[in-house]
MARBA-3410 file (N, C-alpha, C, O; in Angstrom, 1 decimal):
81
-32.7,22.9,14.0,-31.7,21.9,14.4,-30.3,22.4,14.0,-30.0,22.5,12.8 ~ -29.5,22.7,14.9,-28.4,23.3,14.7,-27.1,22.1,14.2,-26.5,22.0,15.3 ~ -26.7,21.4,13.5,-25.5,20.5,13.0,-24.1,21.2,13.1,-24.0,22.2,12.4 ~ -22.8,20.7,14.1,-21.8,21.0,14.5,-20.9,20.9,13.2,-21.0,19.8,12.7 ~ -20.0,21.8,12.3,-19.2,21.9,11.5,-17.8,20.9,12.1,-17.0,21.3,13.0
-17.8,19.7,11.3,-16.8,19.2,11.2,-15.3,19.1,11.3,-14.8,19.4,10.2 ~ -14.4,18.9,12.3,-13.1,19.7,12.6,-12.1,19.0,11.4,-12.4,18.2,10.5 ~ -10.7,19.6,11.7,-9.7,19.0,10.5,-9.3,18.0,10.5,-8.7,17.5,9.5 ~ -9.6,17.4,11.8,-9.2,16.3,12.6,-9.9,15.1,11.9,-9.4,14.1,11.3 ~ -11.7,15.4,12.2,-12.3,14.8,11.9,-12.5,14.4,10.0,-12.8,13.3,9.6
-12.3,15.2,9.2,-12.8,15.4,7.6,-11.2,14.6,7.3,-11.2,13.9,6.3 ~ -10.0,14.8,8.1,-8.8,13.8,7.9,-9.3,12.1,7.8,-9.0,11.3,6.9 ~ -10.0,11.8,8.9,-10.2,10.6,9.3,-11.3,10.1,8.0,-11.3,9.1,7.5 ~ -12.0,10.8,7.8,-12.9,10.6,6.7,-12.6,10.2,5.6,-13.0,9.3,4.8 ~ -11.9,11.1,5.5,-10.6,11.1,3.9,-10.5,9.9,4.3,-11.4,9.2,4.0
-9.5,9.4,5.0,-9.0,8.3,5.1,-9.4,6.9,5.0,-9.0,5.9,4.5 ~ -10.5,7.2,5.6,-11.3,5.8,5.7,-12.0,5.9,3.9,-12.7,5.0,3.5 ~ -11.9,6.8,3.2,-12.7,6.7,2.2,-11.6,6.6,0.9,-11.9,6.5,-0.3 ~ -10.3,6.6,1.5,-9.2,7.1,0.5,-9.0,4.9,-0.4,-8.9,3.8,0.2 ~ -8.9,5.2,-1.4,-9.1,3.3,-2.1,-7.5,3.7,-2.7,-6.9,4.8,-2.7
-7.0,2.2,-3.1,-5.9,2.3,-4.0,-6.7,1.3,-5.2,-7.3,0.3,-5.0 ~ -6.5,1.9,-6.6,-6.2,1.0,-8.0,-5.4,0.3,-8.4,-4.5,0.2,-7.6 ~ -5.3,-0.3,-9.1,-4.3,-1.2,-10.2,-2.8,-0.1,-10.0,-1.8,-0.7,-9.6 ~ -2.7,1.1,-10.3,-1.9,1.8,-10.7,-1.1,2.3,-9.6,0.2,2.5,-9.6 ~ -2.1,2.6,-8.5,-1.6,3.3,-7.6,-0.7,2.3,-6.6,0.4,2.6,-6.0
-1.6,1.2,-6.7,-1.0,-0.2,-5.6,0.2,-0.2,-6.3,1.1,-0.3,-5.5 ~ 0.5,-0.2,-7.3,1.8,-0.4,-8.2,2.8,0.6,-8.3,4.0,0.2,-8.4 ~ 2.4,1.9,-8.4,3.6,3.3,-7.7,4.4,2.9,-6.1,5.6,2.8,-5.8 ~ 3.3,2.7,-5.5,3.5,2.6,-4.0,4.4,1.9,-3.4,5.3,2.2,-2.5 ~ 4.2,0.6,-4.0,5.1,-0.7,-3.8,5.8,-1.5,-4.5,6.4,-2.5,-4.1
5.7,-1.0,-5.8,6.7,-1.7,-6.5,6.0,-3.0,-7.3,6.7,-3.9,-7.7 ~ 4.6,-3.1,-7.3,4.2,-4.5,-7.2,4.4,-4.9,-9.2,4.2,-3.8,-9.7 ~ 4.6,-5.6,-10.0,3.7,-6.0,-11.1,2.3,-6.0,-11.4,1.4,-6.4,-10.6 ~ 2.0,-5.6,-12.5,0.1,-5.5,-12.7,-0.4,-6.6,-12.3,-1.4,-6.6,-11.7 ~ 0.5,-7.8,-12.5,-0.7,-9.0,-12.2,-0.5,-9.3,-10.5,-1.4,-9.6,-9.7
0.6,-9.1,-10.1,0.1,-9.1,-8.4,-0.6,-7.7,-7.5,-0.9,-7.7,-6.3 ~ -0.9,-6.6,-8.6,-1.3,-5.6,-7.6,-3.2,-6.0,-8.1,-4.3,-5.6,-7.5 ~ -3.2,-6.7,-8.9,-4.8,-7.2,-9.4,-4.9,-8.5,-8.9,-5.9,-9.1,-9.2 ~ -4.2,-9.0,-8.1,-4.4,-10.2,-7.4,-5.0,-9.6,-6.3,-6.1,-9.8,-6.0 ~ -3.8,-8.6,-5.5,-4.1,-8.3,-4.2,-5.4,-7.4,-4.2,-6.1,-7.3,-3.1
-5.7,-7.0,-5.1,-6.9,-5.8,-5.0,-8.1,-7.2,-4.7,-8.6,-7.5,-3.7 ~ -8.4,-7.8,-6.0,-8.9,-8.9,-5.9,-9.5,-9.4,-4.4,-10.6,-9.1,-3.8 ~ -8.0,-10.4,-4.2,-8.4,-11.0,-2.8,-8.6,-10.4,-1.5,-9.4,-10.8,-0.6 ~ -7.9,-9.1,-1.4,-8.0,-8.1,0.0,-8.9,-6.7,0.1,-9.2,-6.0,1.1 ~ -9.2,-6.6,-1.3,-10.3,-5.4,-1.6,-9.4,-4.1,-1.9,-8.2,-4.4,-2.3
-9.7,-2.9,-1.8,-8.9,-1.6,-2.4,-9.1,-0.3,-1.3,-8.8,0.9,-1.5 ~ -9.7,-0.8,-0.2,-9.1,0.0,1.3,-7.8,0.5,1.4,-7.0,-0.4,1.3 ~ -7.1,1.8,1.5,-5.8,2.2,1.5,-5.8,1.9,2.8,-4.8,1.2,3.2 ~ -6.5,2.2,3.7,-6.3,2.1,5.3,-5.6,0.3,5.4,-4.5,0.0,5.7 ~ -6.5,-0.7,5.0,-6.6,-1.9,5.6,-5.4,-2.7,4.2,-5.3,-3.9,4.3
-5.2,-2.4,3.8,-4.0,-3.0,2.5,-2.8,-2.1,3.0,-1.7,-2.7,3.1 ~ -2.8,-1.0,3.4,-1.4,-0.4,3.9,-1.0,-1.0,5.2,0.2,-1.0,5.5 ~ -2.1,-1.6,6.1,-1.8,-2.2,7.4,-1.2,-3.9,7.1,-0.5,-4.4,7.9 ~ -1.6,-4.5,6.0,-2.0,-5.7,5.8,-0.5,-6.2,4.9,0.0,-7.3,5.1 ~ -0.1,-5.3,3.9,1.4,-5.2,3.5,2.5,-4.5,4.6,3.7,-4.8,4.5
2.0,-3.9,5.4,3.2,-3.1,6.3,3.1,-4.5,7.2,4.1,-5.1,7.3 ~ 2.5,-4.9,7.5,2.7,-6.3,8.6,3.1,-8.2,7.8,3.3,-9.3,8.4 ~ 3.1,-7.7,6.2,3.9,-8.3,5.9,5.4,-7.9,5.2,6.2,-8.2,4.3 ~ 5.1,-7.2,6.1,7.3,-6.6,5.9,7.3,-5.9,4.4,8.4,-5.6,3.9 ~ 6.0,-5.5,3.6,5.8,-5.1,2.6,6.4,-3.1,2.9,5.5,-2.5,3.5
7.2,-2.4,2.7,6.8,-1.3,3.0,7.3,-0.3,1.7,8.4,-0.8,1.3 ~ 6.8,0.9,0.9,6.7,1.4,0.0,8.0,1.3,-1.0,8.1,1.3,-2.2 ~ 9.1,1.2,0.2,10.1,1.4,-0.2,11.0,0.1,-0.4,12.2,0.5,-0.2 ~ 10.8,-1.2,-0.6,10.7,-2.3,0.1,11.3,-2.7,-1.3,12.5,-2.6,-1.5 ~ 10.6,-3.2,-2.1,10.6,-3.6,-3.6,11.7,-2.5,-3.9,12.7,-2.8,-3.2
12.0,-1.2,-4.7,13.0,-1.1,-5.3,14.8,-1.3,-4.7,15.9,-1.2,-5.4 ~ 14.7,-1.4,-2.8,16.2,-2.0,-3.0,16.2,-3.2,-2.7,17.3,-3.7,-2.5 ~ 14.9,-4.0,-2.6,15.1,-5.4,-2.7,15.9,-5.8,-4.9,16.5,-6.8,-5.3 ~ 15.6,-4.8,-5.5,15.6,-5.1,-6.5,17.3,-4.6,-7.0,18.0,-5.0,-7.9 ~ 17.4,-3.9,-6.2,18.4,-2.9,-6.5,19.8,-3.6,-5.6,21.0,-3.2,-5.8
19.3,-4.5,-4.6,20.5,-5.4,-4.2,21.4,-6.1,-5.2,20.8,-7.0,-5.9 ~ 23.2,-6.0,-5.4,23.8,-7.1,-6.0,23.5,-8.6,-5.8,23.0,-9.0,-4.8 ~ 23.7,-9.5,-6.8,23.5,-10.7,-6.5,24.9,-11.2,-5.3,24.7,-12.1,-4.5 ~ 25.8,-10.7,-5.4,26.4,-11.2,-4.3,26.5,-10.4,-3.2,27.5,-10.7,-2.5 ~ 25.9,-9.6,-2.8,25.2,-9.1,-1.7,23.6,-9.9,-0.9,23.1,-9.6,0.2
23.2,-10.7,-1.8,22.1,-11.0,-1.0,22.4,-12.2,-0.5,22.8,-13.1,-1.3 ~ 22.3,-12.4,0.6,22.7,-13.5,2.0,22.4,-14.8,0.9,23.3,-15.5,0.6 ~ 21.2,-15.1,0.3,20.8,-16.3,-0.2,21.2,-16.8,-2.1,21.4,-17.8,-2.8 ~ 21.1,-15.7,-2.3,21.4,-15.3,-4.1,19.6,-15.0,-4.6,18.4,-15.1,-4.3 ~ 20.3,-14.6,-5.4,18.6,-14.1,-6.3,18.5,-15.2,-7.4,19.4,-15.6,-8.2
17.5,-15.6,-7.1,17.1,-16.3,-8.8,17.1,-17.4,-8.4,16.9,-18.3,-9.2
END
């Protein structure tokens, strides 16, 4: 039984679908606090595929958190705090 060798294409998508985020990593990525990146793991599971789709469609994006943070307070249309 001859079995076809896997392309780069294919062992990519695999990675992928198999690639998880932790406590630590969810928290590099996005900026989040321990206790919201252990919520979200929690309620949404630790899929990188389906948590990166699931924060990018809520306007969540890696880069998102530190100039939301890094905005003056009288630069933000509403005020902080």
């Amino acid at each position: 039984m001859f079995m076809a060798t896997p392309t780069m294409k294919e062992l990519k998508v695999q990675a992928e679908k198999e690639a998880r985020y932790d406590v630590r990593s969810l928290r590099l990525r996005y900026g989040f606090g321990r206790h919201e990146a252990e919520r979200i793991l929690q309620r949404f599971g630790n899929s990188k595929k389906e948590l990166d789709l699931l924060l990018s469609a809520r306007g969540r994006t890696p880069r998102h958190r530190p100039k939301e943070l890094a905005t003056p307070e009288q630069r933000a249309p509403f005020g902080i705090g």
